[in-house]
C-alpha positions in Angstrom: 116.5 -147.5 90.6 118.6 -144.1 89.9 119.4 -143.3 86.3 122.4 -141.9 84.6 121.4 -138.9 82.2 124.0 -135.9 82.7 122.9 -134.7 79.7 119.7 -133.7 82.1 121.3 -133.0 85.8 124.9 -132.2 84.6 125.9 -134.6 87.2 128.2 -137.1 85.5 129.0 -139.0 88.6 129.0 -142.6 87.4 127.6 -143.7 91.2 125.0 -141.3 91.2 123.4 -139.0 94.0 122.1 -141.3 96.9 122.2 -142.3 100.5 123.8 -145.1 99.5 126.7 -143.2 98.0 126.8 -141.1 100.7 128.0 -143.5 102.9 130.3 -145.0 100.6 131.9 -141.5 100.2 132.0 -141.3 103.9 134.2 -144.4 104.3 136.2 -144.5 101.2 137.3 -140.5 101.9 138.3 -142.2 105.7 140.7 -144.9 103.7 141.9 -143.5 101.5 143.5 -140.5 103.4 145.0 -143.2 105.8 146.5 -145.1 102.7 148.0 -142.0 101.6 149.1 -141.0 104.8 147.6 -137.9 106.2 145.4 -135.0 105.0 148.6 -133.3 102.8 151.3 -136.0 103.8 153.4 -134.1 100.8 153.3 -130.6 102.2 155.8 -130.0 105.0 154.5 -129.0 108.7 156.2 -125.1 107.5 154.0 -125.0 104.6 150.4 -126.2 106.3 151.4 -123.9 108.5 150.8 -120.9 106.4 148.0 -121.8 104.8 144.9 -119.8 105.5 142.0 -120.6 103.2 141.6 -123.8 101.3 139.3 -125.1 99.0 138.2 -128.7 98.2 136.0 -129.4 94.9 133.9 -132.1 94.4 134.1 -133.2 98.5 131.2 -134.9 98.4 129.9 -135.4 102.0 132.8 -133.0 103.4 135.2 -135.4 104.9 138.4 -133.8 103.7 137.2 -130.2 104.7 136.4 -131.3 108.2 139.1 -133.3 109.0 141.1 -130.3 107.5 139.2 -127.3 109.9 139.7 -129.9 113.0 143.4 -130.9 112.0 144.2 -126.9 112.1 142.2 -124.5 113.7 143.8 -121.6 112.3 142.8 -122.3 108.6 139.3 -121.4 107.4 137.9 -124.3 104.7 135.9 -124.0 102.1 134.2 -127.5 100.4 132.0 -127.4 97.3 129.9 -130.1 95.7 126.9 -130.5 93.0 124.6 -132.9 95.3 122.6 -130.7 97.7 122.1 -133.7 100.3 125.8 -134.1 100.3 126.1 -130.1 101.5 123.5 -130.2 104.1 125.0 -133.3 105.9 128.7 -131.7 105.6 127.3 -127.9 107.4 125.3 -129.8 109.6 128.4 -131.7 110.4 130.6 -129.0 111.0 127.9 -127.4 113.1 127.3 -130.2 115.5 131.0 -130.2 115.8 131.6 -126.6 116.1 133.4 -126.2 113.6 133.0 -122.6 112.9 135.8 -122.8 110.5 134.2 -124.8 107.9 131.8 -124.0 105.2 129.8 -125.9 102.2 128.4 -124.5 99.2 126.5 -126.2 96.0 128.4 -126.1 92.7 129.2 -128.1 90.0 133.0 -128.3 89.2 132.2 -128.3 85.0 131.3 -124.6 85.5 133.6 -121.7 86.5 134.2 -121.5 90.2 132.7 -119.0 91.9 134.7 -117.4 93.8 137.5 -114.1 93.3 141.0 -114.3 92.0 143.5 -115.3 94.7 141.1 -116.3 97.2 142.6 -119.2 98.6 146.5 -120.7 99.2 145.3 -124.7 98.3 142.9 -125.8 96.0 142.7 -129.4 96.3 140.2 -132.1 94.8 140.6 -135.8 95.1 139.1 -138.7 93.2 136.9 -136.7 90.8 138.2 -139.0 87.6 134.4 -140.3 87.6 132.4 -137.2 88.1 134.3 -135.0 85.5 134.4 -135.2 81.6 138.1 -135.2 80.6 137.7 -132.0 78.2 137.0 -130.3 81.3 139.9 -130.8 83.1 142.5 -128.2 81.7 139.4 -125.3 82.7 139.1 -126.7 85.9 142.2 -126.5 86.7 142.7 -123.3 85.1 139.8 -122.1 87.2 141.6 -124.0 90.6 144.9 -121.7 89.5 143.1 -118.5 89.1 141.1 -118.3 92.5 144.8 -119.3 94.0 146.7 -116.7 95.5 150.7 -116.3 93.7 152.8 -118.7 95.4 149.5 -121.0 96.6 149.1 -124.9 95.9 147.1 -126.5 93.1 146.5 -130.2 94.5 145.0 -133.2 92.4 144.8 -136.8 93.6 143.4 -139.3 91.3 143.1 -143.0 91.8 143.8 -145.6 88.9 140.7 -147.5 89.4 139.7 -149.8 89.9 142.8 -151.7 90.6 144.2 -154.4 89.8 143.8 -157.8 91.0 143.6 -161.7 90.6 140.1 -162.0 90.1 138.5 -162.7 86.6 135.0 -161.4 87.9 136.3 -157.7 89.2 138.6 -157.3 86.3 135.8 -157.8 83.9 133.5 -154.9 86.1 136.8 -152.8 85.6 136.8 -153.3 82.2 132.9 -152.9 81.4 133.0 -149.4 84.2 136.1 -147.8 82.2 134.0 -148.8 78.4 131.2 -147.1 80.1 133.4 -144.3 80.8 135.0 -143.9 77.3 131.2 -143.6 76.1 130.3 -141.1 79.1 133.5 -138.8 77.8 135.3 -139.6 81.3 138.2 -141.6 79.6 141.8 -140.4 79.2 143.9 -142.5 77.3 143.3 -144.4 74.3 143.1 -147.8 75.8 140.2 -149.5 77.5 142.0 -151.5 80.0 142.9 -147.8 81.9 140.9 -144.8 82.7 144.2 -143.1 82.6 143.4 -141.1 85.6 146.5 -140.4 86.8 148.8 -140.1 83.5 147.6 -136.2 82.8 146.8 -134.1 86.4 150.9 -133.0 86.0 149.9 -131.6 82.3 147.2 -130.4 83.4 149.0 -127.8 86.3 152.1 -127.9 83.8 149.5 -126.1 81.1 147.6 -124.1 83.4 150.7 -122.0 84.6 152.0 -124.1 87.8 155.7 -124.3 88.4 157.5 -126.9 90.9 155.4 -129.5 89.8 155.9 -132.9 92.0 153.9 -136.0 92.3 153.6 -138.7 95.2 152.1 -141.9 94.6 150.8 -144.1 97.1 148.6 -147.5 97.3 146.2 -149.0 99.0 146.3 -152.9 99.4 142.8 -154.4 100.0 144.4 -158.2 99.6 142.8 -161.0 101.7 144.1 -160.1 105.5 145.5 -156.7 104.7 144.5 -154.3 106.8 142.3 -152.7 104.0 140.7 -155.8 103.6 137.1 -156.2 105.3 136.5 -152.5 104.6 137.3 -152.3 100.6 135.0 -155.7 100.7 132.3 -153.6 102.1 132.8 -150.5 99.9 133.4 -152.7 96.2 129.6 -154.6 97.4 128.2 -150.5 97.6 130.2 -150.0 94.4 128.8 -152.6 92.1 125.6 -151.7 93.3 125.3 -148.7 92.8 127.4 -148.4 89.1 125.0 -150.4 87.9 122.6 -147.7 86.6 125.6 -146.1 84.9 126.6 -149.8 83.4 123.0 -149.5 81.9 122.9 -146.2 80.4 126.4 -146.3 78.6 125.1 -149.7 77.0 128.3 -151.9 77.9 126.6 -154.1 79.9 123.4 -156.0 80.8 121.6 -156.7 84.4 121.7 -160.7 83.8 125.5 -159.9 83.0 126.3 -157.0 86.1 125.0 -159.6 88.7 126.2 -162.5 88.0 129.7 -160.6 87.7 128.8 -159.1 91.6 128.2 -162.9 92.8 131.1 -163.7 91.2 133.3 -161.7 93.0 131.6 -161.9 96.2 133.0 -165.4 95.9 136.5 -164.4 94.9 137.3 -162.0 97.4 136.4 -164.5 100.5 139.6 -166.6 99.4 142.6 -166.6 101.1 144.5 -165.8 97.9 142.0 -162.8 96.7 145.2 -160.4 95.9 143.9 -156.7 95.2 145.7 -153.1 94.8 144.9 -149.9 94.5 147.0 -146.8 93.0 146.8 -143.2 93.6 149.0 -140.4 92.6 148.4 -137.3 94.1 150.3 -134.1 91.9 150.9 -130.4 93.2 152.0 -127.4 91.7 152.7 -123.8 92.9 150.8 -120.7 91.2 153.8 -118.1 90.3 
């Protein structure tokens, strides 16, 4: 089994660096830009329009960047990530899909970007409340403002996870993941029963210099015969699994403990009243 030590790899993804995750990245990137309604459903079709170079950070397998270089052939997109695996299978993605217009690169999002001032008119990263520490977030975003060009887009989209729903069993993993995380210096709030993901990313722009500051929130229902349903089942199986590692290392829960919570709510889920919800916010700001 994988191991959580970011003290060691600088990786503080709490699902680690797998196959496994791979795939769950893969499908949950999929869903979750169709819950939120597009690629940049906040951006009018004037402003994609003039947008040239983008960057993603933290994109994992790619999903966003390639969808984005497809989508509009006239902007070139950039997409960084710490896992090495996760940037071979996005370039050889674009490549088998001729995608000249697309590029990956290894980098870890803690350090300063690598890249020149105003290289790019959007930045954007989504779901990276569980990969990094919240001390770094005001440099990151500093660092996403600086290699944006004057009158570019700073984009952050965080999820609220997660969830919230009827069932004892996932409520409980919530609770034991988000303890894990206020050990694992990923927490933002000073209560345990929210990661607080989404409360700060307008600060955040708001201190780093952005002006126009907006936010759009949006939600993904994955209650028993939504539409979201049989997937999110799927993806929360892959999720328990693999967080289990990170459940371990932060010392908030035991193995016993993690799967007889998983059983638990394999069981819930298959009722006809499972009731589940997920919240995003996605925030963007202008560099002046």
């Amino acid at each position: 089994m994988a191991t959580y030590e970011p003290e060691r790899t600088r990786n503080f993804y709490l699902l680690g660096d797998s196959q496994a995750e791979m795939v769950q990245l893969i499908k949950t990137d999929q869903l979750f830009t169709t819950a939120m309604g597009g690629l940049l459903p906040e951006q009018p079709e004037q402003v994609i329009a003039q947008l040239h170079d983008v960057l993603d950070v933290g994109g994992g397998p790619g999903g966003w960047v390639l969808e984005m270089a497809y989508a509009y052939p006239h902007m070139h997109a950039t997409g960084i990530d710490i896992s090495q695996g996760m940037i071979d299978y996005a370039n050889g993605l674009a490549r088998a899909n001729g995608l000249d217009n697309a590029q990956f690169r290894v980098a870890n999002a803690i350090d300063p970007l690598d890249f020149p001032n105003t290289s790019f008119d959007l930045v954007n990263v989504r779901q990276l409340e569980g990969v990094i520490p919240a001390a770094a977030w005001p440099g990151l975003v500093k660092e996403m403002v600086r290699v944006t060009r004057p009158g570019g887009i700073i984009r952050i989209t965080s999820v609220e996870w997660g969830g919230v729903t009827n069932s004892t069993a996932f409520q409980t993993l919530e609770r034991l993941m988000i303890g894990g995380a206020t050990r694992a210096g990923l927490h933002h709030i000073p209560d345990e029963r929210w990661l607080g993901a989404t409360i700060l990313r307008s600060r955040y722009l708001r201190d780093a210099g952005c002006v126009n500051i907006q936010e759009r929130p949006s939600l993904l229902d994955f209650s028993a015969g939504s539409e979201y349903y049989q997937a999110m089942n799927q993806q929360w199986a892959i999720v328990f699994e693999l967080v289990e590692p990170f459940l371990l290392a932060t010392g908030v829960a035991t193995r016993p403990e993690i799967e007889r919570l998983r059983h638990q709510f394999s069981i819930d889920m298959l009722q006809d009243s499972f009731r589940g919800i997920l919240y995003m916010l996605t925030a963007w700001g202008e560099k002046p």
